[in-house]
C-alpha angles and dihedrals in degrees: 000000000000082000089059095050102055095043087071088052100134105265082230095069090037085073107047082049088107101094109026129173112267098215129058122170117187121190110203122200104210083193103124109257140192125273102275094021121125129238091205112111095167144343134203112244102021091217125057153134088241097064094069084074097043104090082063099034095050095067087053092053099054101039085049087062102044102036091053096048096054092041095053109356098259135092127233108260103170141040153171137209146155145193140239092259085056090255101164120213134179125198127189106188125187128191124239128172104308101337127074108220114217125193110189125194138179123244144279081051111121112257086229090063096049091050083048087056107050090043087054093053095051080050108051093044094058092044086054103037117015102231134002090252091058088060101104087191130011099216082079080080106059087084086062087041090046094055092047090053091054087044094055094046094039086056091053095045112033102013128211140167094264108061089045112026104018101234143106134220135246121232127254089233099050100107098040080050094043101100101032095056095044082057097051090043090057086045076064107043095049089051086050101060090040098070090027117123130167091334123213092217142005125233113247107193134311143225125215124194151177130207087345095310128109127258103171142346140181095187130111128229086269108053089025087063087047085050085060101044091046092051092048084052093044087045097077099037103105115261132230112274088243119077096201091095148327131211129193137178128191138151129251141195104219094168118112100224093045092212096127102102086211132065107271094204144012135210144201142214123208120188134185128156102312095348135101125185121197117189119178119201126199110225091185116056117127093210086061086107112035094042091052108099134257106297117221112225092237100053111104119212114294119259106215107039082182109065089229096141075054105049089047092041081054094052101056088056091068124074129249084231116033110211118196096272120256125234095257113089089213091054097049094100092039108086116195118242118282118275128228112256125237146164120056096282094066094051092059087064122224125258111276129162126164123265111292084225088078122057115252110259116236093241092075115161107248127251107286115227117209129174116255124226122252090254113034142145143193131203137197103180105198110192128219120257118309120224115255120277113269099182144023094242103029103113111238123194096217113197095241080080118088128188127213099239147079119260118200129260112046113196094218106081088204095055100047099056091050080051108038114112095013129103134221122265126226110267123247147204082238098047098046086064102046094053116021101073093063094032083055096056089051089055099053092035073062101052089048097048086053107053086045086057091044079056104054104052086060090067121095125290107275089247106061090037089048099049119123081236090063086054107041093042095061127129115359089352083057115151085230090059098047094046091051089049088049084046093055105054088041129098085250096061081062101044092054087037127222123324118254115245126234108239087211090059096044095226094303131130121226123193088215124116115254117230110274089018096115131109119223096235099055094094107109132036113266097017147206115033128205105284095249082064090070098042121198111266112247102163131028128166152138141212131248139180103291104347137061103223115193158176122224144182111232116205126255129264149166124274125258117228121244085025102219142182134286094024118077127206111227103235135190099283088025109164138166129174132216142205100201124169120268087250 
C-alpha cells in the first residue's frame, strides 16, 4: 500500500526529489472523523514533496498502529517503506493522548536515530507544553521540530554521542575541577540565600559544561535527560550578535501526569565564552516558604529571583582554558600558558565541538580522517542509575554521562578477555563516525530486548497458558465466553443486573479484539515461556571491516564513598561499549 502512495506522487515532484529534505514530522489525530475529513493536524516542514502522499500514507499509519495493538498488545513503532523509484523512508510513531507522532527520514539514516528523535520530540513537547491538547496552535511546535531537524543532519554529518547513543560525554578535567567548582557552586548557594525573599522558586539542582562535556552536575537521570533535550532546543534558536555572553529564561512541566495546568519549573542558560551554566528552579515546592531565611523588615523584594548576576558573577570566575589546578589556592584560577604539544597522541587531535548552546556555523571544518593504529579500542562507560538529587549543590554522576575508559569486570567472558590489560583511547572526530552509528543501533537493539523481556514476564504463569483447556476452549468455544453464558443464567447475573448494551453494536457480541485490548506478550504462539527461556542480554555486538564494536553488561558492585572521578562504580544496569580491533 505504501508502495502505491507514493507511486501517485505528482511526476513533478518526482523530479525535484534530488535533493529532498532529510527530516519530516506528522502529527495524526485517531479521533474518528467525517468522510473527507484529515487526520493531519500538522506537518514539519509545511512544505514538502512528501505531502503530496500524505492524504494515502496517513491511513496506514494509523491502521498499522491499531490494528497491531489489538492483535498482540503493542503498537507499531517502526517502519519501513519505499517507493517505486526506490526512494527509501523510514518512520518511527509514538502514541500520545489522542494523536500518533510520526517522525519520517530518508535512508541511509540509522533506524536507532529515527526511534531518538521521535522520542525527543514526545519529550520536548511535553517539557514545553504539558500535554498535546494544551497546544492552542501546532505551529508552536515547528522550533522543537526545527531543532530536530539541525540535530539529524548534524548526526549524519558531524557525529557525536547524543543524537545516537544519548549520552554525553565527562571531561577530562572533572575531577582536577571537582572541588573547585563545588566550592564556587556553594559561593553561590550561600549568596543566594542571602538576597533571597519570598522567592518565587527555589533552585533545584544545576549542570555546568565545556565544549559540550560535562564539568559538574547536581542533577538526577531524570532532570539531567530534561538538561539535553533543552540544550538541543535552545541550540537552534538565533544567537546575540555578541559572543561575550547569552542568557535565556523559559518555563518548563517536569511532572509525569502532566495535569497541572501551570509550569511546574524553569530553567536558565548562562553562557560565557565555552561555558554554559544550567540552573533548574522548582516553582512548586510547598517548603519555599518556610526554607527561605529570616527576612529583615527593611529588605525589599529581590530583584533577580534567578540568580542570574550570580550565575554570571560565577562564570567569569572561571577560565576560557581550564588547566589541571595548582596546589596554591591563589593560583587556581590562574592557569599556566599552553604547552606545545607533543608525542602522537596529541597529533590525532581529541574530540571538540562547540557548546551545544550555540548553533553549530555552516563553515564547519570537515570530519578529519587519521589513520588508526593496527590494535586499537575504544570505550563509552555508561554508568547504572544515579540517586536522586538531595541538594542544589551535592554533586550527582547521571548515567547520560559516559567516561572514555574500561571499568573491571566485564560480564562477557569473551570480552573481557580480548580487553583485559588495554586502555581506552581518546575519542575522535574520526572515530565518532566511523562507530556510532553501529554502536547506536546495539544500544537500542538493547533497550528493545529489555522491555520485551520486561513484557513477558507480565503474561500469565506457563501452566495456566499451557493447559489442554486453553487450547481446547479458542475462537467461538473461548473460556471468556462460557464463563459470560454460566453468569447469565446464575443468581449473580441478577444481583449485578443486566449489562448495558452498546447502541453501536446493536446489542450484539463480537469475538474480535477491541482496540487496545491486547496483551504484550501475546506476541508468539505458545507464549510465554518460563523466564530463563528469554535470558537477560549481557553481550551484544557486530563485525566491521576491521574492527568488533559491542555492547556489554558490567557486574555489580558496591558503591565507593565519596564516589570520584575517574573511577566509576559499577552499578546495577552498568554498561559500556567498545570499538576493539578485529584481532
Amino acid at each position: 500500500t505504501c508502495q502505491q502512495c507514493v507511486s501517485r506522487m505528482p511526476r513533478k515532484i518526482v523530479k525535484e526529489k534530488e535533493k529532498p529534505a532529510e527530516f519530516f514530522a506528522l502529527l495524526l489525530n485517531t479521533t474518528t472523523k467525517d468522510e473527507g475529513e484529515d487526520f493531519l493536524d500538522f506537518a514539519y516542514p509545511e512544505e514538502s514533496a512528501l505531502k503530496a502522499v500524505l492524504p494515502n500514507c496517513q491511513g496506514v499509519l494509523l491502521a498499522s498502529c491499531g490494528v497491531m495493538k489489538a492483535a498482540v498488545g503493542q503498537e507499531v513503532n517502526f517502519m519501513v517503506f519505499r517507493s517505486l523509484q526506490g526512494q527509501e523512508f523510514k518512520v518511527a510513531m509514538r502514541r500520545q493522548e489522542r494523536w500518533i507522532l510520526c517522525v519520517i527520514l530518508l535512508a541511509p539514516a540509522t533506524d536507532s536515530l529515527a526511534q531518538f528523535l521521535v522520542d525527543e520530540a514526545l519529550a520536548l513537547v511535553l517539557l514545553r507544553h504539558g500535554r498535546f491538547a494544551s497546544v492552542s496552535d501546532f505551529r508552536q511546535l515547528e522550533p522543537i521540530f526545527k531543532a530536530l531537524s539541525a540535530l539529524a543532519s548534524e548526526a549524519r554529518s558531524r557525529p557525536t554521542p547524543y543524537p545516537l547513543l544519548g549520552l554525553m560525554q565527562w571531561h577530562s578535567l572533572t575531577s582536577d575541577w571537582r572541588q573547585v567548582i563545588e566550592e564556587r557552586v556553594e559561593e553561590w548557594e550561600k549568596g543566594w540565600k542571602e538576597t533571597a525573599v519570598r522567592p518565587m522558586a527555589l533552585p533545584q539542582g544545576f549542570a555546568l559544561l565545556l565544549e559540550q562535556q560535562v564539568m559538574a552536575t547536581s542533577l538526577d537521570d531524570e532532570t539531567f535527560s530534561a538538561c539535553m533535550r533543552l540544550l538541543a532546543l535552545e541550540a537552534a534558536e538565533p544567537t546575540p550578535a555578541s559572543n561575550d555572553f547569552d542568557v535565556r529564561c523559559h518555563s518548563l512541566f517536569l511532572n509525569p501526569s502532566g495535569d497541572e495546568p501551570l509550569p511546574s519549573h524553569q530553567y536558565s542558560l548562562l553562557q560565557k565564552g565555552n561555558w554554559l551554566l544550567f540552573l533548574l528552579w522548582n516553582m512548586t515546592d510547598k517548603e519555599a516558604e518556610t526554607s527561605a531565611p529570616p527576612t529583615p523588615p527593611f529588605r525589599a523584594m529581590a530583584s533577580d529571583p534567578f540568580g542570574i548576576d550570580l550565575s554570571l558573577e560565577l562564570l567569569s570566575k572561571l577560565p576560557e582554558e581550564p588547566k589541571r589546578p595548582s596546589s596554591s589556592p591563589g593560583s587556581v584560577f590562574s592557569p599556566p600558558a599552553r604547552s606545545t604539544p607533543t608525542g602522537e597522541k596529541n597529533k590525532r587531535g581529541s574530540f571538540g565541538l562547540t557548546c551545544m548552546f550555540k548553533a553549530r556555523t555552516k563553515t564547519s571544518e570537515p570530519m578529519e580522517k587519521v589513520s588508526r593504529p593496527a590494535s586499537f579500542c575504544y570505550v563509552l562507560d555508561v554508568p547504572g542509575a544515579s540517586s536522586s538529587s538531595a541538594s542544589f549543590s551535592q554533586l550527582q554522576e547521571p548515567k547520560q554521562i559516559s567516561s572514555p575508559q574500561l571499568p573491571e569486570e566485564l560480564r562477557c567472558p569473551v570480552l573481557a578477555g580480548h580487553a583485559k590489560g588495554r586502555r581506552s583511547f581518546e575519542w575522535t572526530n574520526s572515530e565518532f563516525g566511523d562507530f556510532l552509528e553501529e554502536l547506536g543501533d546495539l544500544a537500542w537493539l538493547w533497550r528493545t530486548y529489555s522491555e520485551r523481556r520486561s513484557a513477558w514476564r507480565q503474561g500469565p504463569d506457563t501452566a495456566s497458558k499451557r493447559h489442554v483447556l486453553v487450547d481446547i476452549l479458542r475462537g467461538d468455544h473461548s473460556l471468556e465466553k462460557i464463563w459470560n453464558e454460566s453468569l447469565a443464567g446464575s443468581e449473580l447475573c441478577k444481583d449485578l443486573g443486566p449489562e448495558p448494551e452498546d447502541p453501536l453494536k446493536g446489542g450484539k457480541k463480537t469475538e474480535a479484539t477491541l482496540m487496545g485490548s491486547g496483551e504484550p506478550w501475546r506476541f508468539q504462539d505458545g507464549s510465554p515461556y518460563l523466564a530463563s527461556d528469554l535470558t537477560e542480554l549481557i553481550s551484544v555486538g557486530t563485525k566491521r571491516a576491521d574492527a568488533w564494536l559491542a555492547g556489554s553488561a558490567c557486574r555489580a558492585m558496591e558503591s565507593v564513598a565519596p564516589p570520584a572521578r575517574p573511577q566509576v562504580t559499577s552499578l546495577s544496569g552498568h554498561r559500556v561499549f567498545l570499538a576493539m580491533t578485529e584481532q
